[in-house]
Structures are given as structure tokens and as C-alpha cells.
C-alpha positions in Angstrom: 89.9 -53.0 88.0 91.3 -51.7 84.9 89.8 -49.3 82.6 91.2 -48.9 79.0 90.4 -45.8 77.2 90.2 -45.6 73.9 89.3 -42.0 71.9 88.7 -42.9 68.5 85.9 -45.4 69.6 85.1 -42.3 72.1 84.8 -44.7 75.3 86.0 -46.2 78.4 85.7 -50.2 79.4 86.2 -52.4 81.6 86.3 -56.3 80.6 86.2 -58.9 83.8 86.3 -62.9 83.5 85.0 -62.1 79.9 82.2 -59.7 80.4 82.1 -55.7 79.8 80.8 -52.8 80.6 81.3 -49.5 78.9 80.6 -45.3 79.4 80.2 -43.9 75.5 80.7 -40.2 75.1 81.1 -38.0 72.0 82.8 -34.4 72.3 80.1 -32.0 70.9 81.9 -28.7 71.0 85.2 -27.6 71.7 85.8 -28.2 75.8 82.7 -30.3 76.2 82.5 -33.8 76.7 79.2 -35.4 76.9 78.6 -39.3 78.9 75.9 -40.5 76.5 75.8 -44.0 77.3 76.4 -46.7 79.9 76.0 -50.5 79.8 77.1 -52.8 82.4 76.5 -56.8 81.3 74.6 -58.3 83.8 77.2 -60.4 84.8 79.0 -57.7 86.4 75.9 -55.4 87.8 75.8 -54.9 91.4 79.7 -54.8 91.5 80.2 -50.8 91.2 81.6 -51.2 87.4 79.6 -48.4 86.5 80.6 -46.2 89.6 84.4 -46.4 88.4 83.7 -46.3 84.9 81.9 -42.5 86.1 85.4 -41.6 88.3 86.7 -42.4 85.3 85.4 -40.7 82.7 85.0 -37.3 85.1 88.6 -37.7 85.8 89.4 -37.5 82.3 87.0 -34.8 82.2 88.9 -33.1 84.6 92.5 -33.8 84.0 91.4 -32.2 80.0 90.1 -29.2 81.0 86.5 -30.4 80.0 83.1 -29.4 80.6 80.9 -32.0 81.6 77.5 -33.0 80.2 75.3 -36.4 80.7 72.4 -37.5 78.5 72.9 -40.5 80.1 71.0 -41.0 82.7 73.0 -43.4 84.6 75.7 -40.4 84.8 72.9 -37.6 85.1 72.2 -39.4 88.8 75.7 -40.3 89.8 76.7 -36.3 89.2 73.6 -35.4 90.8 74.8 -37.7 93.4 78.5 -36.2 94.0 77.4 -32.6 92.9 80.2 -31.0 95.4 83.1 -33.0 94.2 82.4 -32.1 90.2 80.3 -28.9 89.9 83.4 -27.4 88.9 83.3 -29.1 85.5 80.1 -29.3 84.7 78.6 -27.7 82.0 
């Protein structure tokens, strides 16, 4: 599956046999990258798009030096879910 980033629109997608899915973020403060928003089209729910677009996006987290933060709830619970691997970049 491939994931194109793209920092001026401040998001990560993934487009399959013409359906989407997307994780928005915005960079509040200097170091701090916040997931605010994930969408899946329901053509590609139940396929664990949204589970790599969150590797993803924590990945870039990571590789950047960023702190982590997630108003979005869909990324709240997957953090929550793999506390261990990323608590070192949260925020």
C-alpha cells in the first residue's frame, strides 16, 4: 500500500482502486505534531488503511524528532492501543 505524504496540505493518503483515505494533522508548536483527523471511504474500511496510515504518520513523528498529540479519536485509541511502542514521542 502506498502512502504519499504531502506537508503543505499537512496529510498522509492512501488512494486504492479509486477510493481514499487520509490522517490530517497540523503542527501547533515547534516539535509538536498533532493527528487531528482520519477518514477512511467506506470502500476501503475493514482493510487496516487506517492502522498504516497511524504507522505512518507516528513514523514520521518519530523519524522528525516530534512530539505526538491526537485530537483525533481514531489515533487517540490506536496510541492508547500500542502505548509501549510510542510513549517515547508522545506529548
Amino acid at each position: 500500500m502506498v502512502i504519499k505524504h504531502d506537508p503543505t496540505s499537512q496529510q498522509l493518503t492512501i488512494t486504492r482502486n479509486g477510493h481514499s483515505a487520509e490522517l490530517a494533522y497540523s503542527r501547533p508548536a515547534e516539535g509538536i505534531i498533532d493527528f487531528t483527523h482520519t477518514f477512511v471511504d467506506e470502500a476501503l474500511r475493514g482493510q487496516g488503511v487506517a492502522d498504516e496510515l497511524a504507522r505512518a504518520g507516528l513514523a514520521y513523528a518519530h523519524a522528525n524528532h516530534l512530539k505526538v498529540k491526537t485530537t483525533c479519536t481514531f489515533m487517540a485509541g490506536f496510541v492508547q492501543r500500542h502505548r509501549a511502542k510510542y510513549a517515547d514521542i508522545l506529548a
